[in-house]
Residue, then its C-alpha position, 0 to 999 in steps of 0.5 A: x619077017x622070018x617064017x617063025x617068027x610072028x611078030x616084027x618086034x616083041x619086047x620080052x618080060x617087062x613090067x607092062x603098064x597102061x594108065x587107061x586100063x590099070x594093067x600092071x604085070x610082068x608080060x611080053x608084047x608084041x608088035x606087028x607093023x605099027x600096032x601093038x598085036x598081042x600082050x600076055x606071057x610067053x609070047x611067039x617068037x619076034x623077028x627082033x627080041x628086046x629085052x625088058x626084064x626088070x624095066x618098065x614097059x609104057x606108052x610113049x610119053x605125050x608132050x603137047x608143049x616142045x618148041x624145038x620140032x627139028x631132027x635135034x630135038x625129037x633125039x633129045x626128046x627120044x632119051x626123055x621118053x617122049x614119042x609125040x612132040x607137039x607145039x601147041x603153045x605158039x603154034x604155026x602159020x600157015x599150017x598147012x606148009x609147016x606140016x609140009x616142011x617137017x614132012x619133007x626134012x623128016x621126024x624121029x617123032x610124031x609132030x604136029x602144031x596148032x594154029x599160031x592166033x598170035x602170027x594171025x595178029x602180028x599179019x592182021x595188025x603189021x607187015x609181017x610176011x606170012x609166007x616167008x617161012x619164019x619159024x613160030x618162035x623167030x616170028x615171036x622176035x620178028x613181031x618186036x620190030x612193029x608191036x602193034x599186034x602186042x601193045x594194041x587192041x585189034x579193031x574189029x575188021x582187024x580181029x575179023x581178019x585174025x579169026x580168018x587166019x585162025x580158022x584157015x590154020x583149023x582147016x589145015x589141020x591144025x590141032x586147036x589154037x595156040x594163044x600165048x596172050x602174054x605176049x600180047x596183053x593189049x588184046x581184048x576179051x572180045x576178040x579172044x571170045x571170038x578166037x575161043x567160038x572158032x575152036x569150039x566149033x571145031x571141038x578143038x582146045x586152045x592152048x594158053x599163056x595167061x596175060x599177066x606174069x605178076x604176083x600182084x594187082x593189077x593185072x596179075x597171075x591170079x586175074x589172068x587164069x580168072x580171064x582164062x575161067x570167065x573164057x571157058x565158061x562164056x564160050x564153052x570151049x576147052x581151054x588150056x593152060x601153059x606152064x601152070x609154074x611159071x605163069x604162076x610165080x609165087x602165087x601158085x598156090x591162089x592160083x591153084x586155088x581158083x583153078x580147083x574150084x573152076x573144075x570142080x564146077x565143070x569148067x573145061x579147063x585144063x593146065x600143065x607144069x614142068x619140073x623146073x623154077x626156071x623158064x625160057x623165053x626170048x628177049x623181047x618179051x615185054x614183061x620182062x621189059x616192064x619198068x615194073x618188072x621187080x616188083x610184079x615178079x618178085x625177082x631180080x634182073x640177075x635172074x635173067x640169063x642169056x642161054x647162049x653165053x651164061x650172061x646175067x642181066x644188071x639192069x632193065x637197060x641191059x634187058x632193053x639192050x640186048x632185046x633190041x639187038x636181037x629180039x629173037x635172043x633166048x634169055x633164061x629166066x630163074x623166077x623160083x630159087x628151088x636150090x636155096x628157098x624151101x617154100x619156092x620149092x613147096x611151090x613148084x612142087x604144087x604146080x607139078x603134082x596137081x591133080x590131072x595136071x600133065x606135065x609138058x616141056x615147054x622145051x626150047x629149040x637149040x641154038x648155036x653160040x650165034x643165036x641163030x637155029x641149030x637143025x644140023x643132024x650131027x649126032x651127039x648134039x655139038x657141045x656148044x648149041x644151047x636151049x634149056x635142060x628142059x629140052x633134054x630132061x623134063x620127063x626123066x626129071x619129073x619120073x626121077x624126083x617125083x615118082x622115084x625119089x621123092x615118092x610124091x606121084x604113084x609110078x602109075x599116075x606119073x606115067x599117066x601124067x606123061x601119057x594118058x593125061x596130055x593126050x586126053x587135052x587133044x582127042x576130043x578134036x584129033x581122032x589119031x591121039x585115041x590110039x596112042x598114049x596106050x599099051x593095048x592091043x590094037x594100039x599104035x606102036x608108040x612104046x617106051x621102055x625104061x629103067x626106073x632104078x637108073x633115071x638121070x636127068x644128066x641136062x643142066x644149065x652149065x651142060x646142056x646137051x648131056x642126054x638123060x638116062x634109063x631110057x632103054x628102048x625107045x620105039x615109034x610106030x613100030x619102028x626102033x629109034x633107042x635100041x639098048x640105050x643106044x640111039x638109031x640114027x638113021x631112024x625118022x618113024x615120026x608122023x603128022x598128027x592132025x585135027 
């Protein structure tokens, strides 16, 4: 820093907005180190000056549901807005060693995971070789040579085992316990109620996919977020829900229904949403593979897509097909026709503009035309790696169609729903969140700064790697990663959050 200068950054006449406070105003801000060190007019001088004018100036957004956690993706999730990308839906195992891996390879954003119950179970109940490094959502494929940790209802030594793991990964760090139970519908309540005792203990939120993906009975979405109600209220413990959209089908509106009136008790239960009618997942899910699946789903197996070629799904034969060659295989699937029915539409639009509700990506991981992971540092993204548009465009997405064009969310309660909100799920367990999600003095120097008149979710599903558009300046921990626009490649300023 220079002699006059006394900031390392200021960022010069934006709107400065901060959910938690409710400050609105045209103001200077200025960062020393990692900190936010003043906000108010006119500000001293900055070793480097950013302009602002006619731009919002936030905190960073807060995604506590991003699969990808690679150099690619936290660039792709610069230009979304984000700072902070967590994977807390899955999770990972051992924690303590993925915290070492993304440590040493190094981050554009601050990272951290939960604990993975479902690879407690799939060590506990199979073969599966905890130390040998398989990613959280490859493990997800893994399992599908042995099913047992899906299909089966652990013992009770087994389910003593899984808590163990599940309580090592608390202990290393681990930010709550990811439980993604539709994936492995033959668990039973006793064994959760054990998983959720060991969070609570800790204060530390679990992370849920509801068990059943269906719109009717049994076992449908509606008696899955009863199950998730009936846990929080049994055992206390603050619980989660992924993608309130897509677990929901076309029943969210019963589902909100229910969720509502369980948080107007007091029930800590919390949910999240993205701004798409269509999800990710991989290839072996087993609800996709259910002979039932039309009429659970209300869909069709052409709403089924490989991500990696744009291939359609014919039949349940093609699902088990292709499952079985690759169960790790990302498919996308289309459960809402947002484009061509109104009323799917108005669905999806409940989900995301819940009250309280935040909004988390879900985004996926990039893969290349193989299928296999792409952690490579090439910059632009190569055209032809693949994930969802969610990886690349949900925030802007949600900021442009919902707070901008549409005008169905305030612009303070959408920055909150990307900020204050998600952050506010972990903080009661992760001491580091309270200072971040704020634009106050004092406060991490986790700061976004967009224009909102030129908001582009460029990402689609035919062009997937085109970044979004308004994010000007981007910065993580006091340090640059998007400087007018433009990405610094060199940048790797993201930390571990831990419990």
């Amino acid at each position: 820093m220079s002699a006059q200068a006394s900031f390392d950054i200021v960022i010069r006449n934006g709107r400065v907005m901060d959910p938690e406070t409710g400050r609105d105003e045209i103001a200077d801000v200025g960062i020393k180190g990692d900190k936010i060190a003043a906000i108010g007019q006119s500000l001293a001088a900055g070793a480097r000056e950013m302009d602002a004018e006619g731009k919002i100036v936030c905190p960073g957004f807060v995604d506590i549901h991003a699969h990808g956690q690679s150099i690619p993706a936290d660039r792709m999730q610069a230009f979304d807005g984000v700072t902070t990308s967590l994977e807390l839906e899955i999770g990972a195992l051992p924690v303590g060693e993925w915290y070492k891996g993304q440590a040493k390879t190094g981050r554009v954003l601050n990272y951290g995971c939960a604990s993975a119950w479902i690879i407690a179970r799939m060590a506990a109940m199979t073969e599966f070789p905890l130390d040998a490094g398989i990613k959280p959502l490859e493990a997800m494929g893994y399992g599908a040579k042995d099913t047992r940790w899906s299909t089966e209802a652990a013992t009770n030594e087994q389910a003593q085992e899984i808590v163990r793991l599940v309580k090592e990964g608390l202990d290393e760090g681990a930010i709550g316990v990811g439980i993604p139970n539709g994936y492995a519908k033959g668990t039973g309540l006793k064994e959760l109620t054990w998983i959720c005792d060991a969070a609570k203990a800790v204060e530390a939120p679990t992370f849920t996919h509801v068990a059943f993906a269906s719109n009717i009975d049994p076992q449908s979405g509606v008696e899955a977020y009863v199950r998730i109600i009936g846990l929080a209220g049994a055992t206390g413990c603050d619980m989660h829900i992924c993608h309130l959209n897509s677990t929901s089908l076309q029943d969210v509106e019963h589902a909100i229904t229910v969720l509502r009136k369980a948080q107007e008790q007091g029930l800590p239960v919390t949910v999240e949403a993205y701004p798409y009618g269509t999800g990710s997942t991989v290839a072996s899910a087993g609800f996709l593979r259910a002979p039932d699946f039309r009429e659970k789903s209300g869909g069709d197996y052409k709403d089924i897509e490989l991500v990696r070629n744009r291939r359609r799904m014919e039949s349940r034969e093609d699902v088990l097909a292709v499952g079985d060659e690759n169960p790790s295989e990302l498919i996308l699937w289309h459960f809402l026709d947002v484009a061509n029915n109104p009323r799917h539409q108005e669905l999806l639009d409940m989900s995301v503009v819940y009250p309280g509700g935040a909004i988390g990506s879900d985004a996926m991981p990039w893969i290349k035309p193989d299928g296999s992971l792409y952690e490579g540092t090439e910059w632009p993204l190569p055209s032809d790696v693949s994930a969802h548009p969610r990886s690349s465009a949900c925030f802007v997405k949600f900021m442009r169609d919902y707070v901008r064009d549409r005008k169905l969310v305030p612009l303070m309660e959408g920055i909150a729903k990307c900020t204050t909100i998600p952050s506010a799920v972990i903080e009661k367990c992760t001491p580091q969140m309270r200072t971040k999600a704020r634009l106050q003095e004092g406060m991490d120097a986790d700061i976004l700064v967009f224009d909102l008149d030129a908001l582009d979710d460029k990402a689609d599903f035919s062009n997937m790697t085109q970044v979004s558009e308004g994010v000007i300046h981007l910065i993580v921990n006091g340090v640059p990663v998007i400087e007018k626009a433009t990405l610094a490649e060199e940048a790797m300023p993201g930390r571990a959050i831990r419990r």
